[in-house]
C-alpha positions in Angstrom: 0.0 0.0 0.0 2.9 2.5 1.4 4.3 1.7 -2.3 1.1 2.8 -4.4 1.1 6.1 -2.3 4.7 6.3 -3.2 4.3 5.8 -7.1 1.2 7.5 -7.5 3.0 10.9 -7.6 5.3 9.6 -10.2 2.7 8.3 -12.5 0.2 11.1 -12.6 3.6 13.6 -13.6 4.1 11.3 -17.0 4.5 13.3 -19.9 5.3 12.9 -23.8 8.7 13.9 -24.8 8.7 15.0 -28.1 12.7 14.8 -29.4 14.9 15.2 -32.2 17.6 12.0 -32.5 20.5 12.3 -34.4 22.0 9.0 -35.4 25.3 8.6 -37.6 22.4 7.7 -40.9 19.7 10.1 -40.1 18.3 12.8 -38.4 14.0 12.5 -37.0 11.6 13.3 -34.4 10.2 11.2 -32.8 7.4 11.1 -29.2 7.6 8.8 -26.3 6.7 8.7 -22.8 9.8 8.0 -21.4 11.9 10.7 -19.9 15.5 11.7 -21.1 17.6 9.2 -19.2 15.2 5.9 -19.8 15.2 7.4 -23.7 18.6 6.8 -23.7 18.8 3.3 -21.8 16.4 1.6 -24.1 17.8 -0.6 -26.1 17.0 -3.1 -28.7 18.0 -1.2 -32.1 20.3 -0.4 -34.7 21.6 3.2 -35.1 23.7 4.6 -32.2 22.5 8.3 -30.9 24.8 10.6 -31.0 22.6 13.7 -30.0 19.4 13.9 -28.2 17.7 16.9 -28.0 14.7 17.3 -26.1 12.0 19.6 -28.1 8.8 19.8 -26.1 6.7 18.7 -23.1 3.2 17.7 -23.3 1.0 16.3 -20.8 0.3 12.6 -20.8 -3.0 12.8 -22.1 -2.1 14.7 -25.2 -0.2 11.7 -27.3 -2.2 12.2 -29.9 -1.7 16.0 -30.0 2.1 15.4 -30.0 2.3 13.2 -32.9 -0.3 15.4 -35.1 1.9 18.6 -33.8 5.4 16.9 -35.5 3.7 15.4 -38.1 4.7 11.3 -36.9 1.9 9.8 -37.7 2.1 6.5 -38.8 5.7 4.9 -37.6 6.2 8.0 -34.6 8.7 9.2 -37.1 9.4 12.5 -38.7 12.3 12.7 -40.9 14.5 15.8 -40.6 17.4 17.1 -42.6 20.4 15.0 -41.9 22.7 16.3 -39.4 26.3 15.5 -40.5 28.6 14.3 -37.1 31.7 15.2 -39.2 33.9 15.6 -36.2 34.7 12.2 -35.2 36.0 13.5 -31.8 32.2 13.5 -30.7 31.7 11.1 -28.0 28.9 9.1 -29.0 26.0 7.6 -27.0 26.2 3.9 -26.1 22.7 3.0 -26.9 20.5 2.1 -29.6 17.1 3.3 -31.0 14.7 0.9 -31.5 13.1 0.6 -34.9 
């Protein structure tokens, strides 16, 4: 019970985080519930990020609004134009995006 009241605060602050990934192939936006950090831990993909930039904050209700908004309809994908990493000094990100 103590660990409901505990989670309960966390749950009803979710948001949508809408972002713009920058992998060494492409560029996109993309929306997802998960925060920042968890973005980053999730694995299970191909391309390696090697920027994340956080674009904007919606409430958790508003999904729908997010992916109309940035135009990622279908696959929760928007392309973008590609961002060359041309300095090779760049530390990249250890994790994968998922496709």
């Amino acid at each position: 019970m103590l660990l409901a009241i505990l989670l309960l605060p966390a749950v009803s602050n979710a948001a949508v985080y809408v972002y713009e990934v920058v992998t060494e192939e492409s560029t996109f936006n993309t929306a997802s519930k998960l925060p920042p950090d968890a973005f980053l831990m999730y694995n299970g993909g191909e391309d390696i990020i090697y920027q994340l930039k956080l674009v904007q904050v919606y409430p958790s209700n508003q999904l729908e609004q997010a992916i109309r908004d940035y135009n990622l309809e279908e696959q929760n994908v928007s392309s973008l134009p590609r961002t060359t990493i041309d300095n090779r000094t760049i530390r990249r990100r250890p994790f994968y995006w998922w496709r």
